[in-house]
C-alpha positions as CSV (number, residue, x, y, z in Angstrom):
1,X,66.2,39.7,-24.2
2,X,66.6,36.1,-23.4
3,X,62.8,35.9,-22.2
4,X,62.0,36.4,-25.7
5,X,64.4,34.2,-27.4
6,X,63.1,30.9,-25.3
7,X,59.6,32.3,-26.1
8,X,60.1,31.9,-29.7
9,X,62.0,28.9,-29.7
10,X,59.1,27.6,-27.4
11,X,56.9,28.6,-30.2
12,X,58.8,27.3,-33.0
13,X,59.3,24.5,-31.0
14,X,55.1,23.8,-30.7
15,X,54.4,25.0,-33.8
16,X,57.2,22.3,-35.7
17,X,55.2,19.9,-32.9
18,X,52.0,20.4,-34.5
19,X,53.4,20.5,-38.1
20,X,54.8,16.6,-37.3
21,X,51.2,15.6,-35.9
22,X,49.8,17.0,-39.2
23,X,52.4,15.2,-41.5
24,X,51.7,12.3,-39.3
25,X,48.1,12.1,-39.7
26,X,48.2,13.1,-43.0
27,X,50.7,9.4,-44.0
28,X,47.8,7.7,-42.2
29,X,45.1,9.3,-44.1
30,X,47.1,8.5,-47.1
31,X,47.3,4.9,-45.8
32,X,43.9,4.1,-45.0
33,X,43.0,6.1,-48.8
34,X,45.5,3.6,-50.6
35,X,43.9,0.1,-48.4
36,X,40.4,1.1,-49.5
37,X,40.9,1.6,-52.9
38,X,42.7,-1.7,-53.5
39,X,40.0,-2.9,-51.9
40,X,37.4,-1.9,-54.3
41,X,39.1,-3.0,-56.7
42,X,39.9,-6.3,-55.5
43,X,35.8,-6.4,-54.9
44,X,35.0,-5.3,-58.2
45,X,37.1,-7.9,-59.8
46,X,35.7,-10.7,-57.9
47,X,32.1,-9.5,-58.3
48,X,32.3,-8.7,-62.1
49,X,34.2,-11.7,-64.4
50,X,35.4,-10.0,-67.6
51,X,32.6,-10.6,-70.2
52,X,35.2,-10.2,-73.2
53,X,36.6,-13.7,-72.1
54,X,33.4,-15.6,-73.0
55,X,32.6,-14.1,-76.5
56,X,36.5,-14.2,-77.6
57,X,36.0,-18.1,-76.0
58,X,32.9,-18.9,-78.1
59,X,34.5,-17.4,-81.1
60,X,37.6,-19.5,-80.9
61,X,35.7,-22.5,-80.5
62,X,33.3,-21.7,-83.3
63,X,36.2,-20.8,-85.5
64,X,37.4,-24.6,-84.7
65,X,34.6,-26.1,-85.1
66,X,33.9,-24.8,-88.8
67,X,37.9,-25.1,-89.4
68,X,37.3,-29.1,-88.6
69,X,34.0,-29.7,-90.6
């Protein structure tokens, strides 16, 4: 009887063993997910400058421009 009862606490004990190493490699995976998104975006906003910025710029300055004349 007690030859089973350390069998199956030896196997619950792998088996919560290889349920850590999962959870643990699964936080990583997460990690490393998270980094390279914020990444691409932090690319994407250097390589593209917001277009709307120009055309609301040249219409401010044209508005002020025909407001001084």
């Amino acid at each position: 009887m007690d030859n089973k009862k350390s069998e199956f606490s030896e196997t619950v004990s792998d088996m919560s063993r290889i349920a850590g190493a999962l959870a643990g490699a699964t936080v990583v995976a997460g990690k490393k997910l998270i980094r390279y998104l914020n990444d691409l975006t932090i690319v994407d906003t250097i390589l593209k400058p917001p277009a709307d910025e120009v055309q609301i710029t040249d219409s401010k300055t044209s508005r002020t421009n025909t407001e001084v004349d």
